[in-house]
PDB file of N, CA, C and O in Angstrom:
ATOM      1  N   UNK A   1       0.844  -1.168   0.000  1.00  0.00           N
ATOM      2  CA  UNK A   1       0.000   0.000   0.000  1.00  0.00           C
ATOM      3  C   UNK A   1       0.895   1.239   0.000  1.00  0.00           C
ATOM      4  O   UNK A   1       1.882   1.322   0.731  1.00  0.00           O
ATOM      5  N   UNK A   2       0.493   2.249  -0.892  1.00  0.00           N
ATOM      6  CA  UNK A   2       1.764   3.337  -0.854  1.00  0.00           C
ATOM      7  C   UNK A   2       1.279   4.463   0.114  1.00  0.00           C
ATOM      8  O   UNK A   2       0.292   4.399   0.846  1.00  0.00           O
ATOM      9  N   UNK A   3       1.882   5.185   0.025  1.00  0.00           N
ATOM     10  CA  UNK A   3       1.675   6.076   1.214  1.00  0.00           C
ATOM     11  C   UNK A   3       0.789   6.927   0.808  1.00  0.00           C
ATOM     12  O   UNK A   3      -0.177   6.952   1.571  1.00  0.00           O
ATOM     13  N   UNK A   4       0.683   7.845  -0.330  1.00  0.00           N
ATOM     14  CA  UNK A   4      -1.051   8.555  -0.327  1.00  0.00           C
ATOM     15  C   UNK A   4      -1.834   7.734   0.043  1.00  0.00           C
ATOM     16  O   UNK A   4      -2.645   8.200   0.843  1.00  0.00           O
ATOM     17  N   UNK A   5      -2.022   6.192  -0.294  1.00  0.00           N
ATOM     18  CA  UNK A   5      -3.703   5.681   0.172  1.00  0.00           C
ATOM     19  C   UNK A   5      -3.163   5.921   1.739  1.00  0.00           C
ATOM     20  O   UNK A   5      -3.801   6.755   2.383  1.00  0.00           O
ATOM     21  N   UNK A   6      -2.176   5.337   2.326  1.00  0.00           N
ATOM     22  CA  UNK A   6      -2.537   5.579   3.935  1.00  0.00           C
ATOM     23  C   UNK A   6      -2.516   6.547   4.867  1.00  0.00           C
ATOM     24  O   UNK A   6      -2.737   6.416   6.071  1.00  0.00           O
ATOM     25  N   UNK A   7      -2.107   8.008   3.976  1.00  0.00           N
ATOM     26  CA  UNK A   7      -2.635   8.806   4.386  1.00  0.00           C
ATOM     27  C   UNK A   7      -3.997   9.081   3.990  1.00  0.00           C
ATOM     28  O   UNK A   7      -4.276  10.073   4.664  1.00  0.00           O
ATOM     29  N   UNK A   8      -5.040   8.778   3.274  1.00  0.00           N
ATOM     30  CA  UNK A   8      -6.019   9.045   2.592  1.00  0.00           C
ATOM     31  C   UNK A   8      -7.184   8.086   4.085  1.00  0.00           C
ATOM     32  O   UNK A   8      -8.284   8.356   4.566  1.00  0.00           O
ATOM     33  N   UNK A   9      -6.347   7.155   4.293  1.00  0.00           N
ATOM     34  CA  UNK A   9      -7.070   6.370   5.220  1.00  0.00           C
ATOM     35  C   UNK A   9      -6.849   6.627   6.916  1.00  0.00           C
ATOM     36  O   UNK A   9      -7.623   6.399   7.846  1.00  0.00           O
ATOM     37  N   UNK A  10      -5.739   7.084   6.908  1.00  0.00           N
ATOM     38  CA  UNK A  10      -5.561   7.911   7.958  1.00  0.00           C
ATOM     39  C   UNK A  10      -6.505   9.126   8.491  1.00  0.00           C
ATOM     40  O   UNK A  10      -6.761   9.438   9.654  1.00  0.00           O
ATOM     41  N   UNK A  11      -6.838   9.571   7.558  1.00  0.00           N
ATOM     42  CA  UNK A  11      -8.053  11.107   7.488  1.00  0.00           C
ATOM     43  C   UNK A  11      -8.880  10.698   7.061  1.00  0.00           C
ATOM     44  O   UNK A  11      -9.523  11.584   6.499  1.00  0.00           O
ATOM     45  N   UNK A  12      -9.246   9.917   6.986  1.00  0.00           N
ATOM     46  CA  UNK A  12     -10.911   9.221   7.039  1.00  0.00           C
ATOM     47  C   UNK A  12     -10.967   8.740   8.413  1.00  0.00           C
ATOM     48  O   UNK A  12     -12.031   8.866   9.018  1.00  0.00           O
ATOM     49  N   UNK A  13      -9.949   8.199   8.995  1.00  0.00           N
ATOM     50  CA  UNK A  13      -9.760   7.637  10.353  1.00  0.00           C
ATOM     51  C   UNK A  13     -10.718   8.752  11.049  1.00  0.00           C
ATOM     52  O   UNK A  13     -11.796   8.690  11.639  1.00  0.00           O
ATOM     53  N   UNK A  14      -9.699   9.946  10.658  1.00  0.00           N
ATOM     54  CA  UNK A  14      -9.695  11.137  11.840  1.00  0.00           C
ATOM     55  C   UNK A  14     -11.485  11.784  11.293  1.00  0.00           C
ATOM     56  O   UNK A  14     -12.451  11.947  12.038  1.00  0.00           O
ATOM     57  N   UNK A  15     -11.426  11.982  10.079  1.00  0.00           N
ATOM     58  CA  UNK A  15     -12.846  11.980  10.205  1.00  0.00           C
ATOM     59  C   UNK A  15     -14.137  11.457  10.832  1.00  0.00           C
ATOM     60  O   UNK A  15     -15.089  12.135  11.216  1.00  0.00           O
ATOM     61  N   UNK A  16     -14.008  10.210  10.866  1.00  0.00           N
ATOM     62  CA  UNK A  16     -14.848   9.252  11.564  1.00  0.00           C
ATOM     63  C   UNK A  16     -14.835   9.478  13.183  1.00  0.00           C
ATOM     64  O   UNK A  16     -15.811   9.471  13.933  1.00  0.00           O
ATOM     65  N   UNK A  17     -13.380   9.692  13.536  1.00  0.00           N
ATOM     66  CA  UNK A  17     -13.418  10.505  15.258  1.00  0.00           C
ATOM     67  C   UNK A  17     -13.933  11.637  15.161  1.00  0.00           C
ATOM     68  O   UNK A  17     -14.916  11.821  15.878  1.00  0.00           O
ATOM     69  N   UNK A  18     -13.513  12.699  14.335  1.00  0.00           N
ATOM     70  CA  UNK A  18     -14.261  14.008  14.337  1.00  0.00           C
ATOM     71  C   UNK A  18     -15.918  13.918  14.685  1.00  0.00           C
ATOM     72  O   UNK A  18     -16.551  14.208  15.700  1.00  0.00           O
ATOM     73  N   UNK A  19     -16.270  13.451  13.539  1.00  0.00           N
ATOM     74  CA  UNK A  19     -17.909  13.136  13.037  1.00  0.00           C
ATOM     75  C   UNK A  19     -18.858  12.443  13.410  1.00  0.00           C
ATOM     76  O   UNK A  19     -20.076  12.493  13.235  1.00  0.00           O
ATOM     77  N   UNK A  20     -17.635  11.261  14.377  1.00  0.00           N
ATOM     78  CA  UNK A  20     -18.566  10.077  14.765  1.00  0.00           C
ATOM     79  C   UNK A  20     -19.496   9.572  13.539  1.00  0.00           C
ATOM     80  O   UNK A  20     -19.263   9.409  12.341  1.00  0.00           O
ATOM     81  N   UNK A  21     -20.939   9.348  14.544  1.00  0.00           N
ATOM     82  CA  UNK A  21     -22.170   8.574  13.840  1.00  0.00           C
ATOM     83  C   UNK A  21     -22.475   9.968  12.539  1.00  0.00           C
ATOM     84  O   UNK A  21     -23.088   9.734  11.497  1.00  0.00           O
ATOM     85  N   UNK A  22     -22.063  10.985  12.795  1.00  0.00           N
ATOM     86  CA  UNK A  22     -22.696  11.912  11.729  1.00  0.00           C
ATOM     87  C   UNK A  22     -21.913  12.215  10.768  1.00  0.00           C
ATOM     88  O   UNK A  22     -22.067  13.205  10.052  1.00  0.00           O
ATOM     89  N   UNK A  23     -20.806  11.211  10.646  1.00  0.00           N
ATOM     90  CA  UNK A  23     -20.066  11.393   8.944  1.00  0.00           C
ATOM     91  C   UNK A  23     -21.154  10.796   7.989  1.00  0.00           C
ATOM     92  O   UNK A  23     -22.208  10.533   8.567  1.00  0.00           O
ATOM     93  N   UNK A  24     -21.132  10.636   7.190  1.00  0.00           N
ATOM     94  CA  UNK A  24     -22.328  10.539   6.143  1.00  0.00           C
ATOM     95  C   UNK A  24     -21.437  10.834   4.289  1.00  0.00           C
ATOM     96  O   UNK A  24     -20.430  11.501   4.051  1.00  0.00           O
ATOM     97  N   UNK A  25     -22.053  10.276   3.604  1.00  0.00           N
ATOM     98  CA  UNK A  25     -22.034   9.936   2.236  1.00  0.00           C
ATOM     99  C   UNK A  25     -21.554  11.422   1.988  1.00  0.00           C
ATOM    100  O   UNK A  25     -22.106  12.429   2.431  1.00  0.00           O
ATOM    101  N   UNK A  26     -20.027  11.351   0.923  1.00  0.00           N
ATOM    102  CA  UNK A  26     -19.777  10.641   0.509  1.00  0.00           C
ATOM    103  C   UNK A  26     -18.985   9.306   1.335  1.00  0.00           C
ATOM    104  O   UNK A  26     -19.026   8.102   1.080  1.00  0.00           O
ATOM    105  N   UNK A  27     -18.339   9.974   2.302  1.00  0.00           N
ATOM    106  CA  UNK A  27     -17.296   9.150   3.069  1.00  0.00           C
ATOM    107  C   UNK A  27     -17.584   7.862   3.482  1.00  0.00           C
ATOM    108  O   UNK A  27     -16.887   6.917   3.111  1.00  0.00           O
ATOM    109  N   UNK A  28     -18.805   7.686   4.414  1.00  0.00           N
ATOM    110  CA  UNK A  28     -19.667   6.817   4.902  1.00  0.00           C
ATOM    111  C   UNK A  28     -20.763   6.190   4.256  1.00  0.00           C
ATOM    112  O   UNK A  28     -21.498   7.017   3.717  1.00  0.00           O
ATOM    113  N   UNK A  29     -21.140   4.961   4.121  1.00  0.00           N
ATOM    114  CA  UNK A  29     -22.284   4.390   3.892  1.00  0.00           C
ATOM    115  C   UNK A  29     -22.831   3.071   4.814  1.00  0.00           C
ATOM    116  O   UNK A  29     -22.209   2.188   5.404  1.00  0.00           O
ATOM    117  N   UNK A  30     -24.232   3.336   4.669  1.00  0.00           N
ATOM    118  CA  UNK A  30     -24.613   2.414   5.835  1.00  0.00           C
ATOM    119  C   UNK A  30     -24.830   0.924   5.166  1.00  0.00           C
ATOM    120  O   UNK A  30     -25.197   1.034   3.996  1.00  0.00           O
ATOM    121  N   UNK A  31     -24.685  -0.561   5.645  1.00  0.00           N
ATOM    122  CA  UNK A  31     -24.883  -1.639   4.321  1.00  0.00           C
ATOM    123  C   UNK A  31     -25.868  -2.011   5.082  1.00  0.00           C
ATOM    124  O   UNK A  31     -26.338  -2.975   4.477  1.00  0.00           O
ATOM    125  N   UNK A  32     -26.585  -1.826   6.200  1.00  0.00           N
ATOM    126  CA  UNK A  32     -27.467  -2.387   6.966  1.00  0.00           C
ATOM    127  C   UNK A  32     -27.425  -3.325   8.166  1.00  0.00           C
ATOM    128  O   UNK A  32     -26.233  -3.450   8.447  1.00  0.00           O
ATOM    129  N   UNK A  33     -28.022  -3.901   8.838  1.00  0.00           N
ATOM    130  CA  UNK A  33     -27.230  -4.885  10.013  1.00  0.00           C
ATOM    131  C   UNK A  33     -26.154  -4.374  10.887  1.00  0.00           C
ATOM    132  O   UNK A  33     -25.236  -5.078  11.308  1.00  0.00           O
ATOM    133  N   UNK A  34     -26.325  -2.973  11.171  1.00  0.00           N
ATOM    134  CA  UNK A  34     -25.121  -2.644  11.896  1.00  0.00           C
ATOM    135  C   UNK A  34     -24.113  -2.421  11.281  1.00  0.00           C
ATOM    136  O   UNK A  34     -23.264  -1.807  11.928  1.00  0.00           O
ATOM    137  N   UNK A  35     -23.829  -2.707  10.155  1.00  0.00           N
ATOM    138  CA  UNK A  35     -22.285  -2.448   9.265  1.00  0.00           C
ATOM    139  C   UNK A  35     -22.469  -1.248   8.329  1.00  0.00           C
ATOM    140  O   UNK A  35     -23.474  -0.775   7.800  1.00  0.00           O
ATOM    141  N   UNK A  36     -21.110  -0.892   8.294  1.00  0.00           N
ATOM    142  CA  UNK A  36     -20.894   0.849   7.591  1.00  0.00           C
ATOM    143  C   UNK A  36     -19.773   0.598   6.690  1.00  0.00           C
ATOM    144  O   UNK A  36     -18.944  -0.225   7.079  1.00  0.00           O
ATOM    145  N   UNK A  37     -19.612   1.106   5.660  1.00  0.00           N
ATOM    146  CA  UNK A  37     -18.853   0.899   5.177  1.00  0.00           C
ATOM    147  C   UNK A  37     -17.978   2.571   4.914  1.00  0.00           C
ATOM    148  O   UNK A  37     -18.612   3.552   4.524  1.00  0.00           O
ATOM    149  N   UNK A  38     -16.551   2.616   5.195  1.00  0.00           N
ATOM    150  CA  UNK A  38     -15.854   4.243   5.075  1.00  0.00           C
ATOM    151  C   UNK A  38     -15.285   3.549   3.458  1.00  0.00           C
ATOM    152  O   UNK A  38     -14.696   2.485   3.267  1.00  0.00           O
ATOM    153  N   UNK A  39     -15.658   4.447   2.600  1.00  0.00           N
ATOM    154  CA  UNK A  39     -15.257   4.584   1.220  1.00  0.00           C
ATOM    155  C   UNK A  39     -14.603   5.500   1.043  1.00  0.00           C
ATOM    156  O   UNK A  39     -14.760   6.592   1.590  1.00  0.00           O
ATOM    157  N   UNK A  40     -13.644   5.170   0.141  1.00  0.00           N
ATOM    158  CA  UNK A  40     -11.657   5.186  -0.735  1.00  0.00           C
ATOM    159  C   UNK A  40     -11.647   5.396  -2.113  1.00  0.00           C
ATOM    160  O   UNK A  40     -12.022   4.617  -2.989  1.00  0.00           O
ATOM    161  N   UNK A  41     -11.171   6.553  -2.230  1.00  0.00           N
ATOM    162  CA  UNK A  41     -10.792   6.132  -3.767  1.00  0.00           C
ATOM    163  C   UNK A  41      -9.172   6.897  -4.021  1.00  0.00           C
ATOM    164  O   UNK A  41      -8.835   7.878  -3.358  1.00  0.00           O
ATOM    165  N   UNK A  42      -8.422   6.372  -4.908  1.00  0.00           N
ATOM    166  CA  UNK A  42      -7.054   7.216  -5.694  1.00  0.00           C
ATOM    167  C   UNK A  42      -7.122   6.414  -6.832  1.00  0.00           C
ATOM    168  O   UNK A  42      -8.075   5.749  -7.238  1.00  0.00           O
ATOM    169  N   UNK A  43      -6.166   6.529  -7.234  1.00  0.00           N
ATOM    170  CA  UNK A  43      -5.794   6.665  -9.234  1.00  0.00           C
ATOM    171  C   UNK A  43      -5.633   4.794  -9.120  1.00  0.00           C
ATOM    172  O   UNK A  43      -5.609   4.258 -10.228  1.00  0.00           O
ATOM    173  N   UNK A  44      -5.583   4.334  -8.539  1.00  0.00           N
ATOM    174  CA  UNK A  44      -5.309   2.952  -8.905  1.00  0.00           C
ATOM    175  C   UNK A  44      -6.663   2.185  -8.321  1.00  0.00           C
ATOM    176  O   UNK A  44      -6.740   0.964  -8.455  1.00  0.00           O
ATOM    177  N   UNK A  45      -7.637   2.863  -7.727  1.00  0.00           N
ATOM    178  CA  UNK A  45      -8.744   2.492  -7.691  1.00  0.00           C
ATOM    179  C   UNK A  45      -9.994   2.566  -6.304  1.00  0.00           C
ATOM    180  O   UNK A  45      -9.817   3.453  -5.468  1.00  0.00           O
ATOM    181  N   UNK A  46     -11.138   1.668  -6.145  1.00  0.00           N
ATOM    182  CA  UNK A  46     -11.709   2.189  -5.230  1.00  0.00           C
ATOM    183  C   UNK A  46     -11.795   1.191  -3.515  1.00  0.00           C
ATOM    184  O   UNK A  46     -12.197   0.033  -3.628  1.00  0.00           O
ATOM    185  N   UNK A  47     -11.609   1.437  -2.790  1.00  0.00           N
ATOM    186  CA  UNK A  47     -11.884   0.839  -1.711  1.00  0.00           C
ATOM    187  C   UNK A  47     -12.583   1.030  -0.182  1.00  0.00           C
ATOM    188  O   UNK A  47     -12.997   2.013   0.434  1.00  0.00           O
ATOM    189  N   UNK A  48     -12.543   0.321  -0.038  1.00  0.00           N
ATOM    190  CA  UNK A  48     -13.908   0.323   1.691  1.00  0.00           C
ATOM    191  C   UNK A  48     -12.995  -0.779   2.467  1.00  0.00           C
ATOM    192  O   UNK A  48     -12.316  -1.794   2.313  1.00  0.00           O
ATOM    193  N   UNK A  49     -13.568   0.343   3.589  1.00  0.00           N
ATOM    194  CA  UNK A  49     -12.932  -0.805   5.232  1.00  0.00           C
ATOM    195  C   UNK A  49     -14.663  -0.385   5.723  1.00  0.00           C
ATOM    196  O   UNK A  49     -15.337   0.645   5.745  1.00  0.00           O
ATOM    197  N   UNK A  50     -14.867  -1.803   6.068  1.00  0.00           N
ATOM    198  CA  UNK A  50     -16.382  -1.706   6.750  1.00  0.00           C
ATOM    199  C   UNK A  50     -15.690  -2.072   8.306  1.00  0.00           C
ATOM    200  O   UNK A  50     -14.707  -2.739   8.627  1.00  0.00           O
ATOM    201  N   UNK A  51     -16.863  -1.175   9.213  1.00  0.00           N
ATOM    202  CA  UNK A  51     -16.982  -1.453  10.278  1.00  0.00           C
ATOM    203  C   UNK A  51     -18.404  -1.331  11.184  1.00  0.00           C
ATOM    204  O   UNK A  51     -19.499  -1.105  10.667  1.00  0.00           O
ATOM    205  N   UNK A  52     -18.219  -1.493  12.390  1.00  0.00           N
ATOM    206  CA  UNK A  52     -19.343  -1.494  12.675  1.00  0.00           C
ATOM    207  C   UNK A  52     -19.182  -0.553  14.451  1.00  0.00           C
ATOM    208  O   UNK A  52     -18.123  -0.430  15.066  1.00  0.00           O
ATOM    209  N   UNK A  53     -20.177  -0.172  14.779  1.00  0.00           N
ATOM    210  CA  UNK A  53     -20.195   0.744  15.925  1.00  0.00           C
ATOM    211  C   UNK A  53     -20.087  -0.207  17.399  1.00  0.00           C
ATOM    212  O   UNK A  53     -20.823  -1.185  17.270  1.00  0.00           O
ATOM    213  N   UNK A  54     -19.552  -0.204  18.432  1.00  0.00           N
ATOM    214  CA  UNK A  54     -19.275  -1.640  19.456  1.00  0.00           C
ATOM    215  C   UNK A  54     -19.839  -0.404  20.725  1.00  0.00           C
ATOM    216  O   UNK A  54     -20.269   0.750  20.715  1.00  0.00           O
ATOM    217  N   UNK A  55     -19.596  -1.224  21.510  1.00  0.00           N
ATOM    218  CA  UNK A  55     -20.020  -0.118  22.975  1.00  0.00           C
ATOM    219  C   UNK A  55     -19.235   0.938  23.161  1.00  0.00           C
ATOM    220  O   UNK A  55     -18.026   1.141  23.048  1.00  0.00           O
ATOM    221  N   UNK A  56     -20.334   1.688  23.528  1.00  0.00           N
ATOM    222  CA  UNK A  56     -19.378   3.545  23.882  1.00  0.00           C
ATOM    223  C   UNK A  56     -19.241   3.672  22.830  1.00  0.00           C
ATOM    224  O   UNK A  56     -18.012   3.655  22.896  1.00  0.00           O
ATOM    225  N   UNK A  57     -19.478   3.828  21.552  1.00  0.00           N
ATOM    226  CA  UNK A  57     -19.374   4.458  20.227  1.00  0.00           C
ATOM    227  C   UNK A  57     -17.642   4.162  19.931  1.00  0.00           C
ATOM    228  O   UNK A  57     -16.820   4.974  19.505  1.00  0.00           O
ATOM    229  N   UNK A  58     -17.419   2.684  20.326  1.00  0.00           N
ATOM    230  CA  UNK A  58     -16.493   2.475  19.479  1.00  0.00           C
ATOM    231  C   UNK A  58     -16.570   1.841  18.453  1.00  0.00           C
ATOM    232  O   UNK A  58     -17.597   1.228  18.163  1.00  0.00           O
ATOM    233  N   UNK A  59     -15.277   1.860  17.531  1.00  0.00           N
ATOM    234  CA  UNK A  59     -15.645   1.905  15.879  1.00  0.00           C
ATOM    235  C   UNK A  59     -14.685   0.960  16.173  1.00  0.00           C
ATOM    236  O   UNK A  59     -13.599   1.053  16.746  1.00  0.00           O
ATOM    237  N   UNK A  60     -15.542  -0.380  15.458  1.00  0.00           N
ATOM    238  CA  UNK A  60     -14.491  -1.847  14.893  1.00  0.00           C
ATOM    239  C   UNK A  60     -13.919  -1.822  13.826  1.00  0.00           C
ATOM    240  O   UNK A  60     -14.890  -2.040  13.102  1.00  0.00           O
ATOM    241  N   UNK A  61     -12.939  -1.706  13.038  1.00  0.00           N
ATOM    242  CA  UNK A  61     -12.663  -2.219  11.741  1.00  0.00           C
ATOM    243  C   UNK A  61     -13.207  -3.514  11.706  1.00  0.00           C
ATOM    244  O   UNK A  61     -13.637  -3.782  12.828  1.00  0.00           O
ATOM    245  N   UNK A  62     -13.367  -4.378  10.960  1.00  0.00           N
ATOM    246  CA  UNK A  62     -14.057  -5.722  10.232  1.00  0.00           C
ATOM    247  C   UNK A  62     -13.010  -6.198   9.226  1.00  0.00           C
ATOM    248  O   UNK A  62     -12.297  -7.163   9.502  1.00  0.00           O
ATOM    249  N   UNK A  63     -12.898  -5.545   8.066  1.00  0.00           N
ATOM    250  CA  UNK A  63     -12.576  -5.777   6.822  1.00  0.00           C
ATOM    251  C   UNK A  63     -12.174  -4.634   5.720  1.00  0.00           C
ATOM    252  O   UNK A  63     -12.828  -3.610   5.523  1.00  0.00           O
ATOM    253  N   UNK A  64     -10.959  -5.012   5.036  1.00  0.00           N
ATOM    254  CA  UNK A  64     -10.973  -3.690   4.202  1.00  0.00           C
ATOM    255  C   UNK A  64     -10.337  -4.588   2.349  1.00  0.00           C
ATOM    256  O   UNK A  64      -9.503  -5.484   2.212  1.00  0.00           O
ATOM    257  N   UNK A  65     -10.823  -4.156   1.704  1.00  0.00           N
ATOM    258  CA  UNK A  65     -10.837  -4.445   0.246  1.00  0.00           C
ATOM    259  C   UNK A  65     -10.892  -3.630  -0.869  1.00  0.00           C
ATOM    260  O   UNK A  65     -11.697  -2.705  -0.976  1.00  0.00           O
ATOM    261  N   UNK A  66     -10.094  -3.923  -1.679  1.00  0.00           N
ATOM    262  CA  UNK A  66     -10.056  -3.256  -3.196  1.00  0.00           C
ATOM    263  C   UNK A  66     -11.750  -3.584  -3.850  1.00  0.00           C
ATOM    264  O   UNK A  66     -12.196  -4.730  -3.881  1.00  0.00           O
ATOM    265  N   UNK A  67     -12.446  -2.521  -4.279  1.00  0.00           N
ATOM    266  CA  UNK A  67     -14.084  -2.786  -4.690  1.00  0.00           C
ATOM    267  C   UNK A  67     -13.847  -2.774  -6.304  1.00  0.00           C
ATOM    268  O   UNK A  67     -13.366  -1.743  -6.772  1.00  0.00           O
ATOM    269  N   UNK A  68     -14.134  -3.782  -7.126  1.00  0.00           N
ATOM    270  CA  UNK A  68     -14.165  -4.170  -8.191  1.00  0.00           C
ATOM    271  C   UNK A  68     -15.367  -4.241  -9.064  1.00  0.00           C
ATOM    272  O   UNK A  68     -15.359  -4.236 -10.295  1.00  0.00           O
ATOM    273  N   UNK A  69     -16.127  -4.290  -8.489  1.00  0.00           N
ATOM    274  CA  UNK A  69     -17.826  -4.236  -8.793  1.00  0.00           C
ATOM    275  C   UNK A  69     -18.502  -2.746  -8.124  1.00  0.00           C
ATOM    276  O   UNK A  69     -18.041  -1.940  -7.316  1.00  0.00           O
ATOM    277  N   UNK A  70     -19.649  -2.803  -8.783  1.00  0.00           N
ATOM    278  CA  UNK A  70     -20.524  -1.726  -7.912  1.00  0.00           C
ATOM    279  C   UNK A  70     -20.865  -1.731  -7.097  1.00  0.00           C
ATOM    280  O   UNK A  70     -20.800  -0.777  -6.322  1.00  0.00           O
ATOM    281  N   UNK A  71     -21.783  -3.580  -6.699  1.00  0.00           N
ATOM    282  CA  UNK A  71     -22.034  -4.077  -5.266  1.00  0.00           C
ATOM    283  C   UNK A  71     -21.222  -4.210  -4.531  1.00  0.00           C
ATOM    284  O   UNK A  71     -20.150  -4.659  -4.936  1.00  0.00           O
ATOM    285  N   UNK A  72     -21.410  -3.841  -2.990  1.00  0.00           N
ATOM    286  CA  UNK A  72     -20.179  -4.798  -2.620  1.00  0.00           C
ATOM    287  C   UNK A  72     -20.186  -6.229  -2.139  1.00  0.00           C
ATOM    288  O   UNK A  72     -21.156  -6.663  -1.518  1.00  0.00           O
ATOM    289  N   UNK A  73     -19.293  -6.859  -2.368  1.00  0.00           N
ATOM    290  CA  UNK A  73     -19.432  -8.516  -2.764  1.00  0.00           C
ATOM    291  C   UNK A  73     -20.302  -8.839  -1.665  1.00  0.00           C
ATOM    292  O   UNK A  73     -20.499  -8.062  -0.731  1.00  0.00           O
ATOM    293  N   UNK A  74     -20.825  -9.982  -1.767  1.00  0.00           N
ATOM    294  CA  UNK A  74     -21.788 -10.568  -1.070  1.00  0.00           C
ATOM    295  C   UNK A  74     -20.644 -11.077   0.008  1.00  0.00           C
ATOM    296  O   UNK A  74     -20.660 -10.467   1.077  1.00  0.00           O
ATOM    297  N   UNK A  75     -19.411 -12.374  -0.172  1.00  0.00           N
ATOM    298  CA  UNK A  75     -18.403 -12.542   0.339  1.00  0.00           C
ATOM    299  C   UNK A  75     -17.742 -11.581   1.179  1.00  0.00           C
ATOM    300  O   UNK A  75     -17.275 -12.018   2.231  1.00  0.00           O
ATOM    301  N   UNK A  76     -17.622 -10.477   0.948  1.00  0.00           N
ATOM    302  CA  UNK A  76     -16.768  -9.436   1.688  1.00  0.00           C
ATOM    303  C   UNK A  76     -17.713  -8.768   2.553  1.00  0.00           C
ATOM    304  O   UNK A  76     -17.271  -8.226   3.566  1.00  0.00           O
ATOM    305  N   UNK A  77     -18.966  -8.726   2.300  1.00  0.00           N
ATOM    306  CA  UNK A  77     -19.716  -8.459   3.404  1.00  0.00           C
ATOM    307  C   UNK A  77     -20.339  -9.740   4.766  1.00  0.00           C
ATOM    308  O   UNK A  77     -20.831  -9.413   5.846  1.00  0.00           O
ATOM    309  N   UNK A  78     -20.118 -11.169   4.273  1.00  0.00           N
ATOM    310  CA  UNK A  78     -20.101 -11.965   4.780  1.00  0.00           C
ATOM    311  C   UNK A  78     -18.912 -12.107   5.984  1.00  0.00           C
ATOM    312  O   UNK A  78     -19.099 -12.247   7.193  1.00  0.00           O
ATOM    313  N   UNK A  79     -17.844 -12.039   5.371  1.00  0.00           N
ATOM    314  CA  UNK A  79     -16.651 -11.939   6.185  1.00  0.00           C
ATOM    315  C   UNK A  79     -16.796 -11.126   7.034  1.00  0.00           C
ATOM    316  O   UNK A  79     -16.639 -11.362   8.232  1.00  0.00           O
ATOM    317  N   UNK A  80     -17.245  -9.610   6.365  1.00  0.00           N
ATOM    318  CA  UNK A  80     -17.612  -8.610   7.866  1.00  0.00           C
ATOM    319  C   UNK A  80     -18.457  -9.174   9.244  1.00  0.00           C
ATOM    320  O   UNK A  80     -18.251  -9.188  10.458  1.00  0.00           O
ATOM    321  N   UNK A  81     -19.495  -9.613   8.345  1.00  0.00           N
ATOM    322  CA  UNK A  81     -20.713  -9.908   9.316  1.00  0.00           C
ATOM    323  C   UNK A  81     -20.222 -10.850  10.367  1.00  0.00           C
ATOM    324  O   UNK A  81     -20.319 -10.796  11.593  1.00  0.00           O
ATOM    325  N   UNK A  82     -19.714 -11.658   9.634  1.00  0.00           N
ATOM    326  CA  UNK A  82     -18.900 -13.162  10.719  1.00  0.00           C
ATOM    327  C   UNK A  82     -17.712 -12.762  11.497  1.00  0.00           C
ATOM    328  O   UNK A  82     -17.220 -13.483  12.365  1.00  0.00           O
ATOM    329  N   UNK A  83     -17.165 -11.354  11.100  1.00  0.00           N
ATOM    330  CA  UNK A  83     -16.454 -10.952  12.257  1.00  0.00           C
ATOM    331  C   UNK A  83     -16.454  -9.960  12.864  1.00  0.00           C
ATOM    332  O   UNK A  83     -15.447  -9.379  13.271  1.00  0.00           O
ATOM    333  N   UNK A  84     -18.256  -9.424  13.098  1.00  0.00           N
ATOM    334  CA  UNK A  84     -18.757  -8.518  13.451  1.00  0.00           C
ATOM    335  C   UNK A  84     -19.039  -9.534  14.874  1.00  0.00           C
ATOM    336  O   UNK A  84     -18.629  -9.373  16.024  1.00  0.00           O
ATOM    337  N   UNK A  85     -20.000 -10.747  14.226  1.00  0.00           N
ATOM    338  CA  UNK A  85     -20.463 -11.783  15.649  1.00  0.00           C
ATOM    339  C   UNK A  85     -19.569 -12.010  16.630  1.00  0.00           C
ATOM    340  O   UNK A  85     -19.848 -11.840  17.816  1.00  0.00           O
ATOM    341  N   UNK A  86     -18.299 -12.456  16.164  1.00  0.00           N
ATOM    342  CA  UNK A  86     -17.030 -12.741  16.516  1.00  0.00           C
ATOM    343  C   UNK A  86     -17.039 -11.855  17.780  1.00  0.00           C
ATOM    344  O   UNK A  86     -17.191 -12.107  18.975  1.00  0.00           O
ATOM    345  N   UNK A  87     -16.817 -10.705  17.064  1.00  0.00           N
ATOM    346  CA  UNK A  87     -16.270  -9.652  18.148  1.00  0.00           C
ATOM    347  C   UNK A  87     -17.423  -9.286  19.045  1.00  0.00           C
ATOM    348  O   UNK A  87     -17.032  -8.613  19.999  1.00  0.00           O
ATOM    349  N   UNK A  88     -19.086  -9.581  19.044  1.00  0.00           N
ATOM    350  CA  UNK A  88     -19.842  -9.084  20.058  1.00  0.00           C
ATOM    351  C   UNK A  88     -19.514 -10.596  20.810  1.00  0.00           C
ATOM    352  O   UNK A  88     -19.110 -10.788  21.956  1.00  0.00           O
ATOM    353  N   UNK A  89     -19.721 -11.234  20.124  1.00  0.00           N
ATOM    354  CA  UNK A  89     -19.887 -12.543  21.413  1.00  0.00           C
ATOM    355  C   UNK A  89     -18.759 -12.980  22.238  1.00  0.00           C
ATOM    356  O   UNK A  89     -19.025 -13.577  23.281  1.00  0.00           O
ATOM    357  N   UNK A  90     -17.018 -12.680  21.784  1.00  0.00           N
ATOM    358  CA  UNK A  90     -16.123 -12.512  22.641  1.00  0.00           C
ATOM    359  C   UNK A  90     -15.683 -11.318  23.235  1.00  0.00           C
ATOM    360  O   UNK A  90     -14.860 -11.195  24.142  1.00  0.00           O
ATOM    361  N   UNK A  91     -16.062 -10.793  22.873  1.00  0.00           N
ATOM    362  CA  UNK A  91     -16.010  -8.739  23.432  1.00  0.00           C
ATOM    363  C   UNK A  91     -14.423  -8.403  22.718  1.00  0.00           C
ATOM    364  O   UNK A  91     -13.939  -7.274  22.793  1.00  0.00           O
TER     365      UNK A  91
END
């Protein structure tokens, strides 16, 4: 990963602390079930780290992926979901 995307993801970070629950589209999107997805883009293409909100308004990462399609994969939101459970049922 070169260093513009992780600064690019770095300040989405800080956005998401800034903004909390009230960052919103473009940055943020909601996929439903508790999961959010923070959306990425630079010159080599587009990506999302989904997470989800845990107690005290903390923010889980889940999963993060290069988006190749419009949807996002059924699979990559699966993976979230299964390690969304993960993390409520072991804390």
């Amino acid at each position: 990963m070169d260093l513009k995307l992780q600064v690019k993801i770095f300040r989405s970070f800080e956005l998401l602390e800034m903004f909390n629950i009230n960052l919103k589209e473009p940055y943020v999107k909601s996929l439903g079930d508790k999961l959010y997805e923070l959306r990425l883009k630079d010159h080599r293409g587009i990506y999302r780290i989904i997470y989800f909100i845990h107690v005290d308004q903390q923010f889980v990462m889940l999963h993060s992926f290069m988006k190749k399609t419009d949807k996002t994969p059924k699979n990559e939101l699966k993976l979230a979901q299964d390690r969304m459970v993960e993390v409520q049922t072991n804390g």
